[in-house]
N, C-alpha and C positions, 0 to 999 in steps of 0.2 A: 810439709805441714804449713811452712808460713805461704805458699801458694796458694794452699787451700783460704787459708784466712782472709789474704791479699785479694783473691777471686770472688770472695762470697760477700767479706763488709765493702770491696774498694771501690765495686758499682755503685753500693748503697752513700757511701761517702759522697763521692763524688754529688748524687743526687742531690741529699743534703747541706752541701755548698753551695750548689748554684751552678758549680761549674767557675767559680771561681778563678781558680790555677788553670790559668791557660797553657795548653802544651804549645810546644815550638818546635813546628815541622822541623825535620833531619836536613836543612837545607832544601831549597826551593831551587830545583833544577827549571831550564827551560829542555824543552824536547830535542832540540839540538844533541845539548849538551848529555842529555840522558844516553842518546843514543853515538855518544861519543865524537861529535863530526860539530865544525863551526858551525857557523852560522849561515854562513855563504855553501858550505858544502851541503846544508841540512835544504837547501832551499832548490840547488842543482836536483839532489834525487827528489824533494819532493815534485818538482818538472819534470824530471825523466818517469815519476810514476801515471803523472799525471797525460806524459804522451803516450805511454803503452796500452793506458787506460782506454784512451780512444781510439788508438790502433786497434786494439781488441774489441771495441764497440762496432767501430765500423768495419772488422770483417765478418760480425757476427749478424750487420744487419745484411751485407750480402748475402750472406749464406742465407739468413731468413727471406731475402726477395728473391732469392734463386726457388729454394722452396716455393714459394708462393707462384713465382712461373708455372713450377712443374705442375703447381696443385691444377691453377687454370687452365693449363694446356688439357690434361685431360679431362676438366671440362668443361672443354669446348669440344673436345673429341665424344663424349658421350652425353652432352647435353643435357648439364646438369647447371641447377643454378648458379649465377655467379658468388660469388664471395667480397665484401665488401675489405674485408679486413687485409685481403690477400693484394686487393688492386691499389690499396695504399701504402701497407707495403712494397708494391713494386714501384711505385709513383715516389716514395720517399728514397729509394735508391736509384732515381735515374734514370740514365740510358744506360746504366753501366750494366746491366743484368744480362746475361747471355746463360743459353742453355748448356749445361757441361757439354763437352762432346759425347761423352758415352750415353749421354740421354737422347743428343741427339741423332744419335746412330740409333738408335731401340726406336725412334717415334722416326725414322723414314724407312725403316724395316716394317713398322706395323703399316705402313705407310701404303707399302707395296703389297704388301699381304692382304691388305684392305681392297686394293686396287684388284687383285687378283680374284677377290670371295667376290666381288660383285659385280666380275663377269658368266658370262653364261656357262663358263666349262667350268671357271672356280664353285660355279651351284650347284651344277648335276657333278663335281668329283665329291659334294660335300652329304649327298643323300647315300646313305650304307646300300650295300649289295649291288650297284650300279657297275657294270664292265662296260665300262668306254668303248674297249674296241670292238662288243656285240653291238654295241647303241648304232655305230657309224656304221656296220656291215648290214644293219639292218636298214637303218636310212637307204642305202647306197641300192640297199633289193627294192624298195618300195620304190626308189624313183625310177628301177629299172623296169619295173612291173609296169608305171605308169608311161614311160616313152611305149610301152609294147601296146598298150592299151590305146593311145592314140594313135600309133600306127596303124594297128586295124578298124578302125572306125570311118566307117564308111558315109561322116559328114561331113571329114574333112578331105 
């Protein structure tokens, strides 16, 4: 009950004065001491947070110019426009940016696969119903028909 009473007039009070009665903080800690550690110790880990801090910056900006590689790479491979955002990114981290290997295995695999679709037998393997080895057996008759055809030709 006196809660209640304390609760309902002691705002109103207070108002009423001015504010007069100033309270006195429970002791005035520094953050140090808050956290239980000197003053000199409070200062070591605030450094050691402050170097993990940027250790973690900067392998999170690699990681983001690595991305940014990969983004480019492919396209440049399918000719697509460039990206501004991507090439300052890579330009903010340097020469240090290398392709994972395993990316770079998958883009000299398409590499060769590419090489391959755009020779003459990677195009005729790539059209359906196509049996290779009718195609050449028939090449092989036509040019035979045609040695026989000048054989008998009586201009030459």
């Amino acid at each position: 009950m006196a809660f209640m009473v304390k609760h309902m007039v002691g705002g109103q009070l207070k108002n009423l004065t001015g504010g007069l009665t100033e309270e006195k903080p429970e002791g005035e800690k520094s953050e140090a001491a808050a956290q239980g550690m000197t003053q000199e110790e409070f200062e070591q880990y605030q450094q050691q947070l402050e170097e993990e801090k940027q250790e973690r910056e900067a392998s999170f900006a690699q990681k983001k110019a690595e991305r940014a590689t990969v983004r480019s790479h492919f396209r440049e491979k399918y000719r697509l426009p460039k990206n501004e955002t991507d090439e300052t990114q890579i330009q903010q981290a340097g020469d240090d940016v290398v392709l994972p290997t395993e990316l770079a295995k998958m883009i000299a695999e398409d590499n060769q696969e590419e090489a391959h679709k755009q020779s003459v037998l990677g195009q005729l393997s790539n059209i359906q119903n196509v049996d290779m080895d009718q195609l050449k057996d028939k090449a092989q008759a036509t040019l035979e028909d045609l040695k026989k055809q000048t054989e008998n030709c009586s201009l030459m």
